[in-house]
C-alpha positions, 0 to 999 in steps of 0.5 A: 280263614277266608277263601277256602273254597276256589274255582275247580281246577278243569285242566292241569295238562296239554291236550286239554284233560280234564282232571274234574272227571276223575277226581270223584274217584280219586278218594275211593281208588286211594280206599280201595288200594289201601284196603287191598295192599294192607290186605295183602299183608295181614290177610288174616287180622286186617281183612276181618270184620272185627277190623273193618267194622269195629276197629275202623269204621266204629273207631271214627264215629265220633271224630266223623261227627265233628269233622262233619261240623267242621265242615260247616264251619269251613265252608264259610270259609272259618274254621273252629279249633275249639272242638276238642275242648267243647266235646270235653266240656260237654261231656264233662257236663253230662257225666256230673250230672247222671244219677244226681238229676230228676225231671218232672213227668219223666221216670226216675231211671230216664230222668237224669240221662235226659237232663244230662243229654240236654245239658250237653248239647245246650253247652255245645251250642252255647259254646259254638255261638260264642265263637260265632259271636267272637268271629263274626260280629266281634271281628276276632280272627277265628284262629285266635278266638277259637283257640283261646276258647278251646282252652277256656272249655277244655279247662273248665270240663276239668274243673267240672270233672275234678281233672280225673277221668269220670267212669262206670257211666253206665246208669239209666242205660247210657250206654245201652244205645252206643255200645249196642249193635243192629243187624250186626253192626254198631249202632254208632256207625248209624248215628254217626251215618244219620248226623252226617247224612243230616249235614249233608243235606243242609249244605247241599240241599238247603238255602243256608248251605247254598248261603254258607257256600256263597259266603265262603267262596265270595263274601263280597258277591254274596253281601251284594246278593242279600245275603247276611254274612254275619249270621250265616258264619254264626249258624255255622259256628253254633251247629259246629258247637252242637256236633262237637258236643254230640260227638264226645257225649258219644264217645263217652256213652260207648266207652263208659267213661268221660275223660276230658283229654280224649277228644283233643286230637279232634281240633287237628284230625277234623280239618285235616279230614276236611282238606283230604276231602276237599282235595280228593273230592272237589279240589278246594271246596269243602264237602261232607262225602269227602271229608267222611272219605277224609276220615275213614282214609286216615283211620284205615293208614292208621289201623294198617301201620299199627300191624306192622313193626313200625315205631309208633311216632314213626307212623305218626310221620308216616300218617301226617306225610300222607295228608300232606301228599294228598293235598299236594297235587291240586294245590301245585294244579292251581299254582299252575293255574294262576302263573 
């Protein structure tokens, strides 16, 4: 996937409106209409903390974690449809080993967790450098090496686990951190807040972000710039494997339980968040404030339609329309554009 990022659109009508001033606010004016029109509904259940908090915001932690990578990957102009398969890998690796491992220097009790931990996240960077190594150096289109890779973690997470679901993880207080609360508020939603924070500041804030954009919006000109393309597509791909791996470490820790079939849905909800981003925030290029509006955008139409008497593949329907009507207008803006 080259060229996910493009020139913003500056005018889309006569008399020269400039539809760059205003699409900032089109994301947050999307929230705040469908807080309110859920709000109207359900006054008493939807309008809540539990909801908004917990229901909402503490639900999407993990999945806004790999979208956060993702976004990594997509502003080089890839993408990465291994994410659910090496959150299922990872976590697969960390459960087995809890309560089965001791380091040296390190207290009994922590001893495990710490290793655990580290494996996850080694085996998310390893898995996010193969693909980048398939991409980028071997030449293999990342649709066919990341999807063939997915199933290759994904298969071996459930070798690993024995295909079932692995519970009670709650030694060595595994779970104290994730399913703990400060001033009220899930510690997930601050870690998942720190990560993404982090993210940010590498793509906006750093020379690998502004070479990771180069990249993504004119390979050519920025080979011609110095700069090396296929080891900044690789970074991308390996911090993509890190987030991937810390995103279903902590979705297992707050539920207790790895299950290796619980992050699958990430691959496609992580790049259509992505997209919603791109299209609410800075029409075609990649950005992590849009791809968190993405997120917690499509959790909130979810959230609101399972409180209604909609049939639940029906509001599957309703949730995937919505995508693809938000990415609509600026796609049929720049069609305009270019006749």
């Amino acid at each position: 996937m080259n060229g996910t990022t493009t020139t913003p659109a500056t005018t889309t009508g006569s008399g020269g409106f400039d539809m760059s001033r205003i699409r900032p606010y089109l994301g947050p004016l999307a929230l705040v209409v469908m807080v309110g029109f859920f709000g109207a509904l359900y006054p008493d259940t939807f309008l809540t903390k539990s909801n908004l908090v917990d229901n909402i915001l503490q639900q999407v932690t993990a999945l806004a974690i790999v979208a956060s990578v993702q976004t990594v990957v997509m502003v080089v102009g890839e993408f990465d449809l291994s994410v659910g398969g090496l959150a299922a890998l990872a976590t697969g690796f960390a459960a087995t080993i809890l309560n089965t491992a001791t380091i040296e220097g390190v207290p009994k009790e922590a001893g495990s967790l710490v290793f655990a931990v580290f494996l996850c996240v080694l085996a998310g960077l390893i898995g996010g450098a193969i693909n980048g190594a398939l991409v980028s150096y071997l030449g293999v289109l990342a649709f066919i090496a990341t999807l063939a890779m997915n199933e290759v973690y994904k298969n071996l997470a459930r070798y690993r686990v024995e295909g079932k679901p692995v519970y009670g993880l709650v030694e060595n207080n595994f779970v104290a951190v994730a399913q703990g609360r400060t001033l009220g508020v899930p510690n997930t939603i601050y870690i998942a807040f720190v990560i993404a924070a982090i993210v940010w500041f590498v793509l906006d804030r750093t020379t690998l972000g502004r070479q990771m954009y180069a990249v993504g919006g004119n390979p050519d000109a920025a080979r011609y710039s110095g700069v090396n393309i296929k080891l900044v597509k690789w970074t991308a791909f390996a911090i993509c494997g890190v987030g991937a791996a810390l995103g279903g470490l902590m979705q297992s820790a707050y539920n207790a339980t790895a299950n290796t079939t619980a992050p699958e849905p990430w691959m496609l909800k992580s790049i259509a968040a992505v997209f919603l981003g791109m299209a609410l925030m800075r029409n075609g290029r990649p950005n992590l404030p849009g791809t968190i509006l993405g997120v917690v955008l499509f959790r909130t139409l979810e959230n609101g339609l399972n409180k209604t008497d909609i049939n639940n593949y029906l509001q599957d329907v309703i949730n995937w329309l919505a995508v693809v009507l938000a990415v609509l207008p600026p796609a049929i803006a720049r069609i305009r554009e270019n006749r």
